[in-house]
C-alpha positions as CSV (number, residue, x, y, z in Angstrom):
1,X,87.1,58.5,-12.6
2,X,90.7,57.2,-11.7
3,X,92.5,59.6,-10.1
4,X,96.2,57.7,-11.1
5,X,96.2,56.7,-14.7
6,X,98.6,54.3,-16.2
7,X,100.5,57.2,-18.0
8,X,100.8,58.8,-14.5
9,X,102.7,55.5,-13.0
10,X,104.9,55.9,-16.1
11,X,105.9,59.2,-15.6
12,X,106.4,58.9,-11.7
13,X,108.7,55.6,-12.3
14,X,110.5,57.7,-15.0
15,X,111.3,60.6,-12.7
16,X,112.4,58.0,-9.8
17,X,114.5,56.1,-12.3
18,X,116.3,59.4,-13.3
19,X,117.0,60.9,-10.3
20,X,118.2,57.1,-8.6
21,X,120.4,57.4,-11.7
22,X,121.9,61.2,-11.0
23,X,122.5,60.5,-7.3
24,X,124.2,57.5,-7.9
25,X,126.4,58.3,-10.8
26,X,130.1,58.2,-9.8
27,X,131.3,60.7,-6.8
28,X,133.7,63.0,-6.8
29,X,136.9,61.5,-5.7
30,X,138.7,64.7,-4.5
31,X,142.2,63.6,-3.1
32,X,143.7,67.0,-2.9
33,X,142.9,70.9,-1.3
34,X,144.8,74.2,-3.1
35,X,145.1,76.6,-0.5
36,X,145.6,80.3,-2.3
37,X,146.7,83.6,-0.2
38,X,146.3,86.6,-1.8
39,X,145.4,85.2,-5.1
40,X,148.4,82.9,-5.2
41,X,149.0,79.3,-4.8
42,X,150.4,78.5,-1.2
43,X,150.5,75.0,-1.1
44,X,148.0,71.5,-1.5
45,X,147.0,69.6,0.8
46,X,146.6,65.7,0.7
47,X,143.5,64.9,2.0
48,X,143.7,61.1,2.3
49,X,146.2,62.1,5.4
50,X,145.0,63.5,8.6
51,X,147.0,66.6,9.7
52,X,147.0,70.1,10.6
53,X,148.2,72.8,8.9
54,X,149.2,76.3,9.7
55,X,148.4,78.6,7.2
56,X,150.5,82.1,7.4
57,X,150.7,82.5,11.4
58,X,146.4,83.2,10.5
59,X,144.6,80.1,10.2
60,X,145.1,76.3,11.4
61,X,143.5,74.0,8.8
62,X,142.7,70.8,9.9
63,X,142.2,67.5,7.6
64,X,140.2,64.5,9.2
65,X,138.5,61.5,7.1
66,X,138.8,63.2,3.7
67,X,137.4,66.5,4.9
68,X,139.2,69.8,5.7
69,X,137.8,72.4,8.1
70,X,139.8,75.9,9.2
71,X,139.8,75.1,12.8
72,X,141.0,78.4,14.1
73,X,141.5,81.7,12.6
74,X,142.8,85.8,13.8
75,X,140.1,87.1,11.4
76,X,137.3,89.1,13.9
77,X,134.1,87.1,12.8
78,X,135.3,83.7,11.6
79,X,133.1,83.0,9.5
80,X,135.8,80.6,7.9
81,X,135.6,78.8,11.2
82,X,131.7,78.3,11.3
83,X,131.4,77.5,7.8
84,X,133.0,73.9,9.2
85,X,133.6,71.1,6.5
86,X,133.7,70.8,3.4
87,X,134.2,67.0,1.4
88,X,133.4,67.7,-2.4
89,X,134.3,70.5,-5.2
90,X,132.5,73.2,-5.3
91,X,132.2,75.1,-2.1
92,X,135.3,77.1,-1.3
93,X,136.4,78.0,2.3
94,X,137.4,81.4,2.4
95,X,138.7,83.8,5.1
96,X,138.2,88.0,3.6
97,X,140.2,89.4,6.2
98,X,143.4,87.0,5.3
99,X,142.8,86.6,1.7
100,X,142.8,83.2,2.2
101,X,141.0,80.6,0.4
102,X,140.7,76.8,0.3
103,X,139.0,74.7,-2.2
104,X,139.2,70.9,-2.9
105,X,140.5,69.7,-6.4
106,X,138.0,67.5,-8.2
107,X,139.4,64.3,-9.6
108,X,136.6,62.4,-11.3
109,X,137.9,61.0,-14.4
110,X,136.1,62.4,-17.3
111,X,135.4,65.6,-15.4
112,X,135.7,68.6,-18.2
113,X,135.4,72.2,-17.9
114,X,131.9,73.7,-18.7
115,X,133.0,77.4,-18.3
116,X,135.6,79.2,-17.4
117,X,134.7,83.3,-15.8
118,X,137.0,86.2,-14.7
């Protein structure tokens, strides 16, 4: 008795083939951060340029190699500070205490809104 049949070889090169295929599909090219205090826009950022930002006199923000970090923040746990950096969509930096949040812009062509919440 075989323990690997030829239908198992098929189905394991299948699943490598698919997720080869997912991980290389085109990356998110996220050129920009929105920076929001209070629930309002404050300003972008242009990540393709290293600076440092001051955000309201409560948090520096600090852009390096396409990544943006809050480097320093008043707030009394900083969690904003030890989240660290963040490179793609998806994963907001946000400071309670300020009411401040950061979140990079996706840019992939062909990107399209699956859902919109409240």
């Amino acid at each position: 008795m075989k323990l690997v049949t030829r239908n198992d070889v098929i189905i394991i090169a299948l699943l490598i083939v698919t997720i080869l295929f997912i991980s290389i599909r085109a990356p998110y090219r996220s050129t920009e951060a929105e920076v929001y205090v209070s629930g309002k826009a404050y300003m972008k950022i242009d990540l393709s340029k290293d600076a440092t930002y001051n955000i309201e006199n409560h948090m520096t923000v600090e852009v390096l190699a396409g990544k943006i970090r809050a480097k320093e923040s008043d707030c009394p746990e900083k969690l904003c500070v030890k989240q660290g950096w963040i490179s793609s969509p998806g994963v907001p930096i946000v400071c309670l205490p300020n009411k401040i949040v950061i979140e990079i812009i996706s840019t992939t062509s062909g990107e399209t809104m699956d859902a919109i919440t409240r």
